[in-house]
Structure formats: structure tokens, C-alpha cells
PAZAPA-4460 file (N, C-alpha, C; in steps of 0.05 Angstrom, whole numbers, plus 32768, in hexadecimal, padded with zeros to 4 digits):
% residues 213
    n_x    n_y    n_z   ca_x   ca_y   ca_z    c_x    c_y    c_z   seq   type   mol
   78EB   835F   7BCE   78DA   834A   7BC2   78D1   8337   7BD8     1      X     A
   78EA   8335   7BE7   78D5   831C   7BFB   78CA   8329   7C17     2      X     A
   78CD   8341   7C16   78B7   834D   7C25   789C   834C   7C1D     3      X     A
   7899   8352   7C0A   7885   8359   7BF4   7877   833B   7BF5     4      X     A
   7884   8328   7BEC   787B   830A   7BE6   7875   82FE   7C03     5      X     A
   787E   8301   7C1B   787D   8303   7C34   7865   8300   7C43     6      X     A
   7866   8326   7C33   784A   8333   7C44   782C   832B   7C37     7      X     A
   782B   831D   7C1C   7817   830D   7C13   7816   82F7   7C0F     8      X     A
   7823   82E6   7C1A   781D   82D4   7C23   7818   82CD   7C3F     9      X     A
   781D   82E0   7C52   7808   82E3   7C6E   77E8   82F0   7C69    10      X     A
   77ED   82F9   7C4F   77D2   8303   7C48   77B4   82F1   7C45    11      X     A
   77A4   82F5   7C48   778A   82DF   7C38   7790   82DD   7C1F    12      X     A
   7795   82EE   7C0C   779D   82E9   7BF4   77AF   82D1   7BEB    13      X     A
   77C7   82D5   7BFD   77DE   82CF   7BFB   77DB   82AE   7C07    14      X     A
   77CD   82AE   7C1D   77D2   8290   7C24   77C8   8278   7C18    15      X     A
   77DE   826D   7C19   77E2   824C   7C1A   77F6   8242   7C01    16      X     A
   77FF   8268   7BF6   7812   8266   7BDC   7832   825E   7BF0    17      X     A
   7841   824A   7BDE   7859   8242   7BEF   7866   8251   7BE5    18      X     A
   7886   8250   7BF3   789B   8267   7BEF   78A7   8262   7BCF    19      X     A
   78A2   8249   7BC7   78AC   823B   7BAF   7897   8248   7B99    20      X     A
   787D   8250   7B9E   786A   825D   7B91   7876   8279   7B89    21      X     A
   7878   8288   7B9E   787F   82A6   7B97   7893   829D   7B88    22      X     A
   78B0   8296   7B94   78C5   8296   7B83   78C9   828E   7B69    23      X     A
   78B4   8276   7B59   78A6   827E   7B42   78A1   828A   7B36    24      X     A
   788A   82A1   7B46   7886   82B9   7B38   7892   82CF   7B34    25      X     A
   78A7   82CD   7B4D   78C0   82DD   7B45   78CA   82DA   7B2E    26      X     A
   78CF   82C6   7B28   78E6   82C0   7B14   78DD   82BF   7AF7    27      X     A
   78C1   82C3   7AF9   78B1   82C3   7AE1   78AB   82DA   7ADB    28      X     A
   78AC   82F5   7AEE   78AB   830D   7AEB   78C2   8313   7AE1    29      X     A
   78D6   8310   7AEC   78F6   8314   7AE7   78F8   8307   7ACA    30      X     A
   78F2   82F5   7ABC   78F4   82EC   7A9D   78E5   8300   7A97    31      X     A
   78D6   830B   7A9C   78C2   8325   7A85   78D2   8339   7A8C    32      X     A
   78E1   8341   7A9E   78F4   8357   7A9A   790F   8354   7A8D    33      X     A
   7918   833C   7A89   7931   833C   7A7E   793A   8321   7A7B    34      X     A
   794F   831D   7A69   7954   8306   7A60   7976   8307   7A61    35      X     A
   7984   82ED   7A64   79A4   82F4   7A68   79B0   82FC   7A52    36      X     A
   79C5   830D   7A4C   79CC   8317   7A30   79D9   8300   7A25    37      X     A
   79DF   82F9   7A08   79E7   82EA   79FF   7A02   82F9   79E5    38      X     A
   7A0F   82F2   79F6   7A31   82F8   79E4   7A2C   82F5   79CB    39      X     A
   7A2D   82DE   79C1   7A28   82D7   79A4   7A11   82F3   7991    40      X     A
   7A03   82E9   7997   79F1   82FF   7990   79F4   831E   798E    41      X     A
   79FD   8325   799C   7A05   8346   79A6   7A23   8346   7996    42      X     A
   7A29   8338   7981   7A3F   833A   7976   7A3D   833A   795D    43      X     A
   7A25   8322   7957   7A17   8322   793E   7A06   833A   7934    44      X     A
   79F6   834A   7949   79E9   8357   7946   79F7   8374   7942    45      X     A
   7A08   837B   794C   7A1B   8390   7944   7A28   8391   7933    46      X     A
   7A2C   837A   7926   7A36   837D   790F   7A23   837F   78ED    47      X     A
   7A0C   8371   78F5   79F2   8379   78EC   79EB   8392   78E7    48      X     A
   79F1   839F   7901   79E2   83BA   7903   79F0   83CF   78F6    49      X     A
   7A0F   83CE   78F2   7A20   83DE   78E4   7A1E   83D2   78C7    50      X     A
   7A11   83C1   78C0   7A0C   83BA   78A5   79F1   83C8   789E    51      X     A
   79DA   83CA   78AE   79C4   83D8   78AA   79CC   83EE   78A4    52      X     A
   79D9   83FA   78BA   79DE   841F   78C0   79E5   8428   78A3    53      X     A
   79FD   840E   789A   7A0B   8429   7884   79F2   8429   786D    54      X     A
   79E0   8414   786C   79CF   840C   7853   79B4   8427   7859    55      X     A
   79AE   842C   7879   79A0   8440   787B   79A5   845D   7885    56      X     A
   79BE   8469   7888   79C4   847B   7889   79DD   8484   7881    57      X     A
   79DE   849A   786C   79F5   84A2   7866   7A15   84A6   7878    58      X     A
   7A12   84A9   788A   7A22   84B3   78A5   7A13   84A9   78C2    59      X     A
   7A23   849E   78DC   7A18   84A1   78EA   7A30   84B0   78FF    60      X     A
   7A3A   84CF   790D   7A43   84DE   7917   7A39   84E0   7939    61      X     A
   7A57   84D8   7941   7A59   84E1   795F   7A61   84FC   796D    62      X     A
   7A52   8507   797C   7A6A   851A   7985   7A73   8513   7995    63      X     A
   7A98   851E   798E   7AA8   8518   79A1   7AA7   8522   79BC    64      X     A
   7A9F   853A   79C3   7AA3   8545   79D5   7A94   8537   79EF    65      X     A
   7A70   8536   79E0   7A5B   8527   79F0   7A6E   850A   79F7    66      X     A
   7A75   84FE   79E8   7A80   84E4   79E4   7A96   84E9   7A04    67      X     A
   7AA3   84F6   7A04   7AB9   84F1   7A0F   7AB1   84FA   7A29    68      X     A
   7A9D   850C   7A2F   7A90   8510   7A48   7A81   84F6   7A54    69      X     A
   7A74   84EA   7A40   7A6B   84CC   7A45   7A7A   84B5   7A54    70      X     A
   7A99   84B5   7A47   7AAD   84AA   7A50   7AB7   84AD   7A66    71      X     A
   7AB8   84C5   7A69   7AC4   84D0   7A8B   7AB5   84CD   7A9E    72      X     A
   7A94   84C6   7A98   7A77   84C9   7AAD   7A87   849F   7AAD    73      X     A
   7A8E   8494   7A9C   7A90   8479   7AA0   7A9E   8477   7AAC    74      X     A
   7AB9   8489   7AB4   7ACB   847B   7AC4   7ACF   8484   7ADA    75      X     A
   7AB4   848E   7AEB   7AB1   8497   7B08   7AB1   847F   7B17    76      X     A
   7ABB   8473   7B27   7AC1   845A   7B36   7A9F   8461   7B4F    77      X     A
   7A9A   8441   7B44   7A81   8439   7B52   7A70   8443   7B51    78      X     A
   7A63   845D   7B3B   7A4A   8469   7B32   7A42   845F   7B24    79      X     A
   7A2B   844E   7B23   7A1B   8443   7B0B   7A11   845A   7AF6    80      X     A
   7A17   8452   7ADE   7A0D   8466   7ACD   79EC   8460   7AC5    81      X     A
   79DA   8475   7AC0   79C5   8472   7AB4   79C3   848A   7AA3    82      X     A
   79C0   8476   7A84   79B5   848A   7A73   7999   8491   7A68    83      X     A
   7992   84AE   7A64   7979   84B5   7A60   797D   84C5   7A3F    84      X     A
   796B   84B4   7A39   7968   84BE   7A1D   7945   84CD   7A11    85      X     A
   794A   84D7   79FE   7933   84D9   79EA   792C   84C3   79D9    86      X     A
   7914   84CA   79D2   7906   84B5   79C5   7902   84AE   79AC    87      X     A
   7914   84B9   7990   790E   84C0   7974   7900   84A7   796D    88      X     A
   790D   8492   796F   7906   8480   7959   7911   8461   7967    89      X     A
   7901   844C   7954   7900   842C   7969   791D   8426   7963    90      X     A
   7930   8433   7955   7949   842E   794E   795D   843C   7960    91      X     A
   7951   8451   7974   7962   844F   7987   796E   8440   799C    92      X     A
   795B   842F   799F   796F   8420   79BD   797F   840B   79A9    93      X     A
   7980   8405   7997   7994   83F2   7989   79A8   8407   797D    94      X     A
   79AA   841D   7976   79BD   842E   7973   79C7   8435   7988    95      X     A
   79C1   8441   799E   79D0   844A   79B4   79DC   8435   79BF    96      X     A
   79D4   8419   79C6   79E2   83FE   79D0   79F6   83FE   79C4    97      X     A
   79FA   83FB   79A7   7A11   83F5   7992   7A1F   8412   799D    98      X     A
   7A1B   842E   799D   7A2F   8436   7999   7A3D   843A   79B7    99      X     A
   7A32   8437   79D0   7A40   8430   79E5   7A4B   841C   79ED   100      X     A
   7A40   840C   79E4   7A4D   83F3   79DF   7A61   83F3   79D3   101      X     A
   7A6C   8404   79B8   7A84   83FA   79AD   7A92   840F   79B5   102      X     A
   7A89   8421   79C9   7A98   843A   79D5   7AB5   842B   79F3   103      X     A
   7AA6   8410   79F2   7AAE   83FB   7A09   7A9E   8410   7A25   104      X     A
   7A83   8413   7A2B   7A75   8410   7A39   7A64   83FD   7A40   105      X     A
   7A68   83E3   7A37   7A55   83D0   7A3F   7A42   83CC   7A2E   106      X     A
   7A33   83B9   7A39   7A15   83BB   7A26   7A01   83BD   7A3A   107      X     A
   79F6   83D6   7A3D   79DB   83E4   7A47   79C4   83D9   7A43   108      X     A
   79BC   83D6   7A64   79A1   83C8   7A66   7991   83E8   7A5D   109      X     A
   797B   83DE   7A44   7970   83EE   7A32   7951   83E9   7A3C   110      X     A
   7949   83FE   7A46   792D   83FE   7A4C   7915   8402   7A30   111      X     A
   7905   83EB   7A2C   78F6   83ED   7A14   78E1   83F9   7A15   112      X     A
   78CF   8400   7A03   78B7   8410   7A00   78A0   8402   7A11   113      X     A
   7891   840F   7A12   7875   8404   7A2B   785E   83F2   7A0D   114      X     A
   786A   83F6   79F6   785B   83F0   79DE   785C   83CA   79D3   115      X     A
   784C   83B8   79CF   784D   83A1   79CD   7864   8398   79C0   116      X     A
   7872   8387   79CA   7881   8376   79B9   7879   8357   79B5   117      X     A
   787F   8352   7993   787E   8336   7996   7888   8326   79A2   118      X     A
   7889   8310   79B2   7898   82FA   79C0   78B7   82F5   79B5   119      X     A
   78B5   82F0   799B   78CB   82F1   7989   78DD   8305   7991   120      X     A
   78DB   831A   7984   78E7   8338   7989   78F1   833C   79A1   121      X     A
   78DB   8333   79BC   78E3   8341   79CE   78F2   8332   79DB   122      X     A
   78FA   830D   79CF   790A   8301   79D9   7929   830F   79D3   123      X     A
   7926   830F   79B7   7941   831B   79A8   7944   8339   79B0   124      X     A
   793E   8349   79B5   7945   8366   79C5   794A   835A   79E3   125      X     A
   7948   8343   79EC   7944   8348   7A06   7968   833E   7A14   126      X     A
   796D   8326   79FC   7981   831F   79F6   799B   8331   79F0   127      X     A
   7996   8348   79E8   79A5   835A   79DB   79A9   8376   79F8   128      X     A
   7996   836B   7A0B   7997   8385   7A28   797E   838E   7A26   129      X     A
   796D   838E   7A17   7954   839C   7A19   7945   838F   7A35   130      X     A
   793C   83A4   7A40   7927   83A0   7A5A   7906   83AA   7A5E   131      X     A
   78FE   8398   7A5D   78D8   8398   7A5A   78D2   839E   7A79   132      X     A
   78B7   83AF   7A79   78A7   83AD   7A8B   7894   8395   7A8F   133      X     A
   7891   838C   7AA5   7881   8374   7AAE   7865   8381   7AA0   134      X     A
   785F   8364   7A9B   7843   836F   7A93   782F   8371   7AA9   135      X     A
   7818   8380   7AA8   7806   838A   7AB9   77FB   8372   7AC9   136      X     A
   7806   8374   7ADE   77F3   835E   7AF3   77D9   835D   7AFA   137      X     A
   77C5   8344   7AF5   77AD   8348   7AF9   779E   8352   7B12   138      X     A
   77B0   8357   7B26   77AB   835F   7B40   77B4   8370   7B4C   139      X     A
   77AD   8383   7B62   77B8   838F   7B70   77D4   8380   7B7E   140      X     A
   77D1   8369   7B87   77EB   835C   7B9D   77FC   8357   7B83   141      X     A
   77F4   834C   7B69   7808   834A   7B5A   781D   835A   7B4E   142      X     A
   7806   8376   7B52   7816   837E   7B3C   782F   839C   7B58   143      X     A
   782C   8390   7B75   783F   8391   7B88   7850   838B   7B8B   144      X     A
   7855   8369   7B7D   7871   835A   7B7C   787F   8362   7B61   145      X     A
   786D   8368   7B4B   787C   8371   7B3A   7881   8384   7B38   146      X     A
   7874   839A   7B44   788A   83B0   7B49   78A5   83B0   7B5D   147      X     A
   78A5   839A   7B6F   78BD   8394   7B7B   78C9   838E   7B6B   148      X     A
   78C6   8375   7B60   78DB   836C   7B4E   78E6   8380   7B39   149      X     A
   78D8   8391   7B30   78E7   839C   7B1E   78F8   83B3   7B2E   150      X     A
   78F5   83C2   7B44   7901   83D2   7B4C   7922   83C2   7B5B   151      X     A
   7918   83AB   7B60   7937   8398   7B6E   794B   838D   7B57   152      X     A
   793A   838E   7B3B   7944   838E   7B22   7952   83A1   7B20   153      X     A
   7946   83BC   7B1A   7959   83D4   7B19   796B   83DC   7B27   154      X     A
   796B   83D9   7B45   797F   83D9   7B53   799B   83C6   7B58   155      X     A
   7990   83AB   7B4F   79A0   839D   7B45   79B0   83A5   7B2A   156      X     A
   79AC   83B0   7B11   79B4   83B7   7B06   79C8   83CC   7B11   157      X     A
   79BB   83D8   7B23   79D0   83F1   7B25   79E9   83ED   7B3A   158      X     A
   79DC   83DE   7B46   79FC   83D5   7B5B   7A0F   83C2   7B4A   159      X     A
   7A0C   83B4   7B38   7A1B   83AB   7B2A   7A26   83B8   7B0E   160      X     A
   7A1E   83D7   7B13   7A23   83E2   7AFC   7A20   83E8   7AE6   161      X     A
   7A0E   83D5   7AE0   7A02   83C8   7AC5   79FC   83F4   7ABC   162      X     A
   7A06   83F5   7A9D   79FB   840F   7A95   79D7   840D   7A8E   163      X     A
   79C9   841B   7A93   79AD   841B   7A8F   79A3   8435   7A87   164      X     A
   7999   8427   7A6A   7987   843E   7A5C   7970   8442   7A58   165      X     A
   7967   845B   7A66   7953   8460   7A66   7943   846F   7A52   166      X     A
   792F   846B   7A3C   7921   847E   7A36   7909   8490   7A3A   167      X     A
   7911   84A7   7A3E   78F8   84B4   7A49   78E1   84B9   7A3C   168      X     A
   78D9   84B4   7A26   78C3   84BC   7A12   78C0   849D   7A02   169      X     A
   78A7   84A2   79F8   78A0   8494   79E2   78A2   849F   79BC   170      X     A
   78AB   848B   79B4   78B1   8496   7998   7895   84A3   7990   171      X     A
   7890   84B8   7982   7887   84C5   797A   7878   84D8   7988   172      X     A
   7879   84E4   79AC   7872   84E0   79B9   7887   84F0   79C8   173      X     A
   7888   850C   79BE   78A4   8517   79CE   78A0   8530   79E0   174      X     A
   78A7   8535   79F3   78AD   8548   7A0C   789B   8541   7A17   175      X     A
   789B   851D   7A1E   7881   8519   7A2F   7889   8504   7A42   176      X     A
   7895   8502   7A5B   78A6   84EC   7A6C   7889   84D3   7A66   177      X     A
   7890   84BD   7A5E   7885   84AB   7A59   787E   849C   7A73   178      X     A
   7866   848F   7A71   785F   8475   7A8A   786F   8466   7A8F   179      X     A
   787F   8459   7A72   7890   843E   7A75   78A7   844E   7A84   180      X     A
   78BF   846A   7A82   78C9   8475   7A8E   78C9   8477   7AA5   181      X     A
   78B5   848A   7AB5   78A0   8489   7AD4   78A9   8471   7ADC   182      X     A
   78A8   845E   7AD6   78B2   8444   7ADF   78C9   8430   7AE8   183      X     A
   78CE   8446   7ACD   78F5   843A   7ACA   7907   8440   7AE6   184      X     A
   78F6   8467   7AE0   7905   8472   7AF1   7907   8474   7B06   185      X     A
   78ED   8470   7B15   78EA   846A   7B27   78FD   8457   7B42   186      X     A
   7900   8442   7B3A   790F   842D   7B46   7932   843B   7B4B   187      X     A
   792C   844B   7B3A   794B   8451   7B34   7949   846E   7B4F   188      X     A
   7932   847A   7B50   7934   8493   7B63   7934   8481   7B79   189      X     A
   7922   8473   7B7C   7922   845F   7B96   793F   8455   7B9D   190      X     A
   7948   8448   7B96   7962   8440   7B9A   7974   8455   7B9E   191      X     A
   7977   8469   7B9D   7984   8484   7BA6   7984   8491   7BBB   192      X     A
   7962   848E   7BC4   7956   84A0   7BE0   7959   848B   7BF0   193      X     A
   7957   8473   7BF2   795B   845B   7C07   797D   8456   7C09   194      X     A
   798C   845B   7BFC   79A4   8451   7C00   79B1   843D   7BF2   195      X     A
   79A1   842F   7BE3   79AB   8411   7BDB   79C6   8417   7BC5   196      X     A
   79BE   842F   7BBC   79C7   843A   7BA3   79DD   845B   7BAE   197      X     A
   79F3   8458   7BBB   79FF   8470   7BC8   79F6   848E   7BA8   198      X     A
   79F0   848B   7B95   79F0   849D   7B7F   79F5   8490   7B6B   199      X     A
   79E7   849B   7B51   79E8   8496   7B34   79F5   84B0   7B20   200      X     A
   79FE   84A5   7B0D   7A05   84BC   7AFA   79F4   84B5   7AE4   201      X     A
   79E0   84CF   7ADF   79C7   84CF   7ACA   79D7   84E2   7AB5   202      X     A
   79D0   84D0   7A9F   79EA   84DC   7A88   79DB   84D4   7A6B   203      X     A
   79D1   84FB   7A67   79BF   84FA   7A50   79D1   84F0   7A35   204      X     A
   79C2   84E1   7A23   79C1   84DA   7A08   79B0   84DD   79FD   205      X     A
   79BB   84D3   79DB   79A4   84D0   79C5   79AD   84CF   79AF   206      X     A
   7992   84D6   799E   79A0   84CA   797B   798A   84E3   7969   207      X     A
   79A2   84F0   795E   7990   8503   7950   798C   84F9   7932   208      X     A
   797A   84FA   792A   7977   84EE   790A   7971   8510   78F4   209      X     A
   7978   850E   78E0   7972   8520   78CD   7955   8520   78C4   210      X     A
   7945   8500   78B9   7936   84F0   78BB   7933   84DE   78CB   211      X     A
   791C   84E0   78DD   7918   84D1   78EF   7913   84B2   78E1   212      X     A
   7917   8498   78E0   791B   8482   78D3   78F5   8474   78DA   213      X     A
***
């Protein structure tokens, strides 16, 4: 990022913006990608959500076996996990959070759909681990820093471990690697071939529905 912020501000574009400027816009890009999780909430909300579940589905079934392969991918010392999922329905990334979450894997930074959210919503998902793509910069130089930032985002996530879920598709919208994906993933191959990241463990999930909801 401060290469990036650096190299345009030696630019014509870039000059006469101060260092206090970029870092601004840093930090204003960085709020559109994520917000700090809030305890309270992620406690409320799980307990919410197992009040929904039983009112909207008869059963909700783990397998053990998948389950316990999940577990053993968690307790490889110093491999960040990333999970890649399918796309059924807007009720998966709040289902898969809860159930790795109460698996005691953490709460997974949850990559959201490339599809609008209200301000509202996307505060409260964002709160809960959900992670937005920056919105489209009106420029070429802009939309350079915000692809920094989000890729020093993801890498940040991953040296600290943080679990991160990725979905590869858009709901309704299946065997088709999605744009918002392309993106996700990206940062994440980058950080692999450069070093920052010695290796990841990519560790498929999902949620199969009878009826899709």
C-alpha cells in the first residue's frame, strides 16, 4: 500500500496529496472491507439463528467424518485455513459461521456476494465477520490502492490466521467461479507465490439443502 500511495503521489495525478491524505483513504477503503467483530452480537446472533433454524428446518445434519477432517486441517500449526465453498443460498455464510464457530474454529472472515447491500445490513453482517469488496473506484490510480489494500487485507488475515471463507459462485449462479471470488482469491494466490504466506490449507465446504430456502 505505501508503495502504491508512494508511487502516486510522485505522480501528476498524485501531487500535492499529503501523506495524511492517502492514509485517509486508506482507512476509508479498509472500513468498506471490514468492520471489527463485535462479541456481544455474534452471541446474540447465534443464538437467534438456532431459534430460526429449528422454526425453518426440520433437521440441520453434520457429517462427522467431513467434520473431523475439518478439525485435523485446524490443528496444523501455523497454516492459515481458507475455506471454499458453494453457493446455494444467502443463508449460507450465516450458517457455515455458526457451525464453525460452534465447532470452536473461530469466527471466519466470510467473503460476501458482489450483490448490493443496504448500509444497514452490511453494517450488521460486517459486524458478525462478513467482508465486502471495495466499491469500484472512479479511476484508474484509485482503483490501484484499492486493490492494494484489499490484497494487504487478505494477507493480513492470513498471517494472523484469521479462518477465511471464501465463496466461489453466486447464489443461483452455479459451476461458474464468480468475479467477486477472482478477487477474493486472488490476494490469497499472491500471498503464496511471493512468500508472505509460507502455504495455506484450502479446505472445501458447504451446505446442502433438500429445499433450497
Amino acid at each position: 500500500v505505501r508503495d502504491v500511495a508512494g508511487g502516486q503521489s510522485r505522480s501528476s495525478r498524485g501531487a500535492g496529496r499529503s501523506p495524511r491524505g492517502w492514509k485517509e483513504k486508506v482507512l476509508r477503503i479498509l472500513a468498506e472491507i471490514q468492520a471489527p467483530l463485535a462479541p456481544l452480537l455474534l452471541r446474540l446472533s447465534h443464538w437467534a439463528l438456532l431459534k430460526f433454524l429449528s422454526r425453518l428446518f426440520l433437521s440441520v445434519q453434520l457429517h462427522r467424518g467431513q467434520l473431523k477432517m475439518v478439525l485435523q486441517a485446524a490443528g496444523t500449526p501455523s497454516l492459515p485455513l481458507v475455506f471454499l465453498s458453494v453457493h446455494r443460498s444467502q443463508l449460507d455464510g450465516l450458517l457455515l459461521s455458526f457451525l464453525l464457530f460452534s465447532q470452536g474454529l473461530g469466527v471466519p472472515r466470510v467473503t460476501m456476494s458482489g450483490r448490493p447491500y443496504s448500509p444497514l445490513l452490511r453494517a450488521f453482517l460486517s459486524r458478525l465477520g462478513g467482508i465486502f469488496l471495495p466499491a469500484k473506484p472512479p479511476s484508474a490510480w484509485d482503483e490501484e490502492l484499492s486493490g492494494a489494500v484489499l490484497a494487504t487485507y487478505v494477507r493480513e488475515v492470513l498471517r494472523s490466521r484469521q479462518p477465511l471463507l471464501i465463496f466461489l459462485e453466486e447464489p443461483q449462479v452455479t459451476l461458474q467461479l464468480s468475479a467477486a471470488a477472482q478477487q477474493w482469491l486472488a490476494p490469497v494466490y499472491e500471498a503464496v507465490r511471493d512468500g508472505t504466506i509460507p502455504d495455506v490449507l484450502l479446505v472445501p465446504v458447504g451446505i446442502g439443502y433438500d429445499v433450497v430456502p
